[in-house]
Structure formats: structure tokens, C-alpha cells
C-alpha positions, -999 to +999 in steps of 0.1 A: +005-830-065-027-810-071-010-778-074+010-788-104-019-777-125-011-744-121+016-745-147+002-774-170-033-761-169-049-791-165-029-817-191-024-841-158+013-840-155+008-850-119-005-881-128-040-872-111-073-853-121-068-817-122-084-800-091-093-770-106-100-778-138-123-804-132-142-774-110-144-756-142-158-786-162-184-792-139-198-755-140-189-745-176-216-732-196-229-748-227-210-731-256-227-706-277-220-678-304-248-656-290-260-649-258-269-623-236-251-620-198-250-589-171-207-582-172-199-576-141-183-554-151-153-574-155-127-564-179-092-577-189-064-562-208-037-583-217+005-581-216+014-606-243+023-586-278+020-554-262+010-526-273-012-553-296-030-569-267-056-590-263-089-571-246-124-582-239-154-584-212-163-613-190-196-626-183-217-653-172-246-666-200-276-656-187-286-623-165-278-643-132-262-629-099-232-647-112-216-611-115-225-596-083-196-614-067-169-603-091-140-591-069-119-602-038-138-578-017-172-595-027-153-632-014-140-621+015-168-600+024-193-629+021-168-657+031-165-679-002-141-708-003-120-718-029-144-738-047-170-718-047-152-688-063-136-719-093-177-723-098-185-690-105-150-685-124-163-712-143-198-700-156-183-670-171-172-663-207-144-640-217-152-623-249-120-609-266-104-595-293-068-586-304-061-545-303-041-521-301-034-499-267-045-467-285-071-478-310-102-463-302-127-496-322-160-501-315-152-529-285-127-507-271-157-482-264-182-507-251-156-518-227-151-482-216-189-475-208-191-511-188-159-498-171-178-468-159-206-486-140-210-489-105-233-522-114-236-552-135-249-537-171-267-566-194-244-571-223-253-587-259-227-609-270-217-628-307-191-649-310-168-662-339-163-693-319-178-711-294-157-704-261-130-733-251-125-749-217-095-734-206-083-714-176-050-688-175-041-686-130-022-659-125-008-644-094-018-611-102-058-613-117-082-637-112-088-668-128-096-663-167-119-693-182-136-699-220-122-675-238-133-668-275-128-641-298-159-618-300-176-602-330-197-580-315-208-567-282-246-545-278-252-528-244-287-538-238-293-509-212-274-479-197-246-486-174-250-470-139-223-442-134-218-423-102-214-385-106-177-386-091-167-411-122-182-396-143-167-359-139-132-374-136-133-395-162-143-366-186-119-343-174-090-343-196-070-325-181-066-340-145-037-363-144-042-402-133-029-399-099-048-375-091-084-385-106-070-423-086-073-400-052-100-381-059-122-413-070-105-429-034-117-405-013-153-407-032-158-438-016-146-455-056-133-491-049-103-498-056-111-532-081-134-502-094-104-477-101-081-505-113-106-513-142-110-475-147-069-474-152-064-506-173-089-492-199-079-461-206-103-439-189-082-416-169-054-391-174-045-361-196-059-369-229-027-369-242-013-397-222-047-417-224-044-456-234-052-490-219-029-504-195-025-547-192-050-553-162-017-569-143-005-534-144-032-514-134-036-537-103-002-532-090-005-496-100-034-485-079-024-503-048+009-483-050-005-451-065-030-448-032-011-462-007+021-432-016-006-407-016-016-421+021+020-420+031+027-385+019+006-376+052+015-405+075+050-397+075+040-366+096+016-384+121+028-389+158+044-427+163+023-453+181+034-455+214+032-492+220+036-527+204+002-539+181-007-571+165-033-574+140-042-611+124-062-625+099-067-654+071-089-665+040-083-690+016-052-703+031-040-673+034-026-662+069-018-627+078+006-615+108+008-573+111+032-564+138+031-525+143+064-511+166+065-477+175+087-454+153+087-435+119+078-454+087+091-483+077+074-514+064+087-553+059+070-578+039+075-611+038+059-640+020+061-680+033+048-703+007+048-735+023+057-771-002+031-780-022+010-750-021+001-729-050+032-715-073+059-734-049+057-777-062+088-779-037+088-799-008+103-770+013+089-736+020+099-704-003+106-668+011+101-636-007+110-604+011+111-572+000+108-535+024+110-496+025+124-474+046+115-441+056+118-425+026+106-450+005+111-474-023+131-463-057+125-498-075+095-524-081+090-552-053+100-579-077+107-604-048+069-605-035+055-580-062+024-569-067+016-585-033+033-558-015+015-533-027-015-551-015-005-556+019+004-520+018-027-503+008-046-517+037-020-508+060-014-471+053-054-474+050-054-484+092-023-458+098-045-431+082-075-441+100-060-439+137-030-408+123-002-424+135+033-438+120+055-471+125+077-493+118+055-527+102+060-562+095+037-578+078+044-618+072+019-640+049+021-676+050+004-695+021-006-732+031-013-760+005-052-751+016-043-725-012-047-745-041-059-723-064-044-685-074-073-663-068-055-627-078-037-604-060-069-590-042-066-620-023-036-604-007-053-571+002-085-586+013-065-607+039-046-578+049-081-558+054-092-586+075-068-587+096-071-550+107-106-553+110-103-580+140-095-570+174-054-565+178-035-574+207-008-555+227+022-567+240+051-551+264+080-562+241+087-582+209+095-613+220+060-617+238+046-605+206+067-633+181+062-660+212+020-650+202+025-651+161+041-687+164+010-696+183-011-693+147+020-700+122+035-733+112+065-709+098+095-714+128+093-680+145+134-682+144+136-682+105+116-651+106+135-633+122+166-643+109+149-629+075+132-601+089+154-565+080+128-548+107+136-571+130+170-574+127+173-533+128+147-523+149+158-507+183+195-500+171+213-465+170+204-457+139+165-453+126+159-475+097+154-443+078+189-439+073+185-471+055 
């Protein structure tokens, strides 16, 4: 099956060509030790060894508008498909190196001023080696391709910093979460303050140090969408039954919204054969919150709950009202490929940007969710805690 090179990264286990590897052959760049490339500016800040990680800068080899279409917001917003977000995967180069999380080397500082800027900066690159054909999927980041440890990196002009970033990020004495909301409410995206996390940029001085990228992801979704909640969970309830849906990629978003106070559901469908799941049947995750909260990580769905629920207390901010949510995501073999959490969130965004429907009860609104869904309707909601516990005696806060 196509999606088995996922985990063997191309060696043909299936027995068949490599779907997206051969997508990378066909748009890799001739390797060279020395080139010049506008970074995007994408960064990434590895896990493996930590706190001795590896850290570089990705870029394509020439000063193309490869890296104006960096993040899941740039794909969503301008409707690319699977294969055309492999191809431009595929033209870049990631320049790394090995470090440590509080060395402050000469890369280490490059990266931070490319981290800073609002646009793609043009970067000098040398190489030690010429970069390999190989690509790391993740569930988390986006598709990693060529790598090859760097020698030196030269910013060729000065990277583009808005005066918010700027002021934040040299203010040592404003803690993360706090420069994360202020940079929010700038207007900052969020792949933008993710970036500005992993690498080191924001926090007490003290505390100051580059985060893995998977981290930093996970962290900002969460980190925004508690400060968004802190306020929600005061707001009026909506007074009637809302769905919101949306896809991308394979991707297919339901967001049922019930009046009552906060509580959110998530749960995630990935059909056989699809990306992560070589199983014949389809895999649930589920993980929710009640009232009052999560204590511990999502590590059923993970750093895709977060992502579904930034863009949700994003829309519950927006019209300053509470409720109980459900979100489901089903993830059809059409989703070959793991693009990166973003995915998740840009779904979600999408599907609270297209008109919602209204429904008297429920049932009428489930009956209108299988309409779009190949998941049955009944195993949802035998899984579903929000809909297993909504309308009973007690509020699911007490839960």
C-alpha cells in the first residue's frame, strides 16, 4: 500500500514505487555545497539527543517564491494539493548542525535573526556535504527533505522585523506566555510565534533556550487557546444547536456546537490504508476537557487537539459565547502524505469560516454529519463522552 512509506521512507517494503518519494526525486535540487536561497524562514529544532539537538534552516536553492508558501496557512489559503506541497517540500535544502539547547554559536544566531522576520530573508549557504535524498514525515512538522550538515550560513540582507517582535523579543523580562499573547493579539501568526518559541527568542532571560520545533508547535496552540478560554468560560452559552464543516487534503472536519458551559471532545477517524494507520480497519483516538480543563497532555490524538482547539476558542471568542463542542476528523486514504499538524488547524479554520447550519435537536444534526462522513454515525456516538453526557443531570463540568 502506498502509505507504508511513511515508516520505511521510501526502501519499497510495499513492493511498489514510493509515492512520495518519488515526488521528491522528481523536484530535488541538484546537490551543491554552496548556494544562495531566500529561507522562508523555516527553521527546525530537533528532539533526538536532547538537549544536543540537531538545528538548522531550510531553503530552496535559488531566490525563488519557493518560500512564500512555507506554512499550512499558505496551503490552505491558496488551495494546494498534496502533490503540490511534496514539490515544493522537495526543492528545499535543510541546512543543519548538531548543538546544544543553550549554546549561543554563530548558527544559533543566524537562525534567531531569520526567526524574527516577517518575510523570506536571502540566506548564503556552505555545505560540508552535498544534501542527501531523504525525507523524515512526521505527524507533528512538515515534511523535512536533503538534509546536510552546514558550515556556514551569511545573511545576505536584513531580515524584516515588525516593531511588536521586535520589542517582545528584546524584553527580558516578559515571560513566554505572555510575549505568545501579546504577539497574538498583534496580528503575529501563529507558525510565526511557534518558530519564535522553538528558537529561543522569548521568555525571561533566565529561562531562554531552544525548544524541539515538535514542542513549540503543540505549545503555542495550547498556550493561546487557555489564554482564549480564561475569558470564554465567562461568556453567555449559545442558545441553539450549530454545525460548522470543512476538509483539505483528505482531511474532513465536523464541529458540532450545543448550548452549555465549556466542554470540548475530540475525536480522530483514520480510516485503513490512510496515512499513519496500514490497517484494514479504521483507528480512533479520543481525548476531551471538561469545564475546568485538562491536567495531562492529549497523548491519544496529541498535538492535534490542540490544533483543533485553537481555532475553536478562536470562533467562541469571536461571537463571546461558550459550549459544549465536538469536533470529529476523519482522515481518508486521499491523505497520503503527513503534512504537519497545521494541517489540523487549517481544517479546523476552514470549517468555521463556511456557512454553519442550525438544527432543532441532535439527532437532526448527526442524521446531517453522516450525510458527509463514511465514519457510521452510531460508532461515534457510542465513543463520543459529549454525547454520551450531554443533556444529563449533571453538567459535564463536574466531570
Amino acid at each position: 500500500m502506498d502509505s507504508l512509506c511513511i515508516r520505511c521512507k521510501g526502501k519499497g517494503l510495499c513492493g511498489k514505487p514510493c509515492k512520495i518519494l518519488n515526488k521528491f526525486i522528481d523536484n530535488a535540487p541538484k546537490p551543491k555545497l554552496h548556494f544562495s536561497g531566500k529561507s522562508a524562514p523555516e527553521l527546525f529544532v530537533g528532539r533526538i539527543g536532547y538537549p544536543y539537538v540537531n538545528s538548522g534552516i531550510l531553503a530552496p536553492q535559488d531566490n525563488d517564491n519557493i518560500s512564500n508558501f512555507a506554512t499550512a496557512e499558505e496551503w490552505s489559503t491558496n488551495n494546494f494539493s498534496i502533490e503540490n506541497v511534496l514539490r515544493l517540500r522537495g526543492q528545499l535544502i535543510y541546512g543543519r548542525a548538531k548543538t546544544n539547547i543553550n549554546s549561543n554559536d554563530r548558527l544559533k544566531q543566524v537562525t534567531q535573526e531569520l526567526a524574527l522576520s516577517s518575510k523570506p530573508v536571502s540566506t548564503e549557504f556552505f555545505l560540508k556535504k552535498k544534501p542527501t535524498l531523504e525525507f523524515t514525515p512526521d505527524s507533528v512538522f512538515r515534511p523535512m527533505t536533503n538534509p546536510a550538515p552546514i558550515k556556514k550560513v551569511i545573511l545576505e540582507e536584513n531580515p524584516k522585523v515588525s516593531k511588536k517582535v521586535d520589542y517582545l523579543t528584546s524584553d527580558y523580562d516578559v515571560k513566554a506566555t505572555t510575549a505568545l499573547q501579546e504577539l497574538y493579539k498583534s496580528n503575529i501568526k501563529v507558525d510565526h510565534l511557534q518558530k519564535l518559541l522553538s528558537i529561543g527568542l522569548l521568555g525571561v532571560k533566565h529561562s531562554r533556550k531552544m525548544v524541539p520545533t515538535r514542542w513549540s508547535i503543540t505549545a503555542t496552540d495550547d498556550t493561546i487557546s487557555k489564554q482564549h478560554l480564561e475569558k470564554i468560560r465567562y461568556f453567555p452559552e449559545v442558545n441553539h444547536i450549530t454545525l460548522f464543516s470543512g476538509n483539505f487534503v483528505g482531511n474532513y472536519i465536523e464541529v458540532l456546537i450545543l448550548p452549555g458551559r465549556f466542554s470540548f471532545e475530540a475525536i480522530e477517524a483514520w480510516q485503513g490504508e490512510s496515512t499513519f494507520n496500514q490497517e484494514h480497519y479504521t483507528q480512533f483516538s479520543q481525548d476531551y476537557e471538561g469545564f475546568f480543563g485538562r491536567k495531562k497532555y492529549a497523548f491519544n490524538i496529541t498535538g492535534g487537539y490542540y490544533a483543533m482547539r485553537l481555532p475553536l476558542t478562536e470562533y467562541l471568542t469571536k461571537i463571546q459565547r461558550q459550549a459544549t463542542v465536538f469536533i470529529f476528523r476523519e482522515i481518508r486514504p486521499e491523505y497520503y502524505a503527513p503534512l504537519g499538524v497545521g494541517i489540523v488547524r487549517e481544517t479546523t479554520r476552514r470549517a468555521f469560516t463556511n456557512q454553519p447550519k442550525t438544527f432543532d435537536t441532535i439527532e437532526d444534526a448527526l442524521k446531517d454529519i453522516q450525510t458527509r462522513l463514511e465514519t457510521s454515525i452510531e460508532i461515534i456516538k457510542e465513543k463520543s463522552w459529549v454525547l454520551n453526557e450531554y443533556g444529563k443531570q449533571k453538567s459535564l463540568k463536574d466531570f
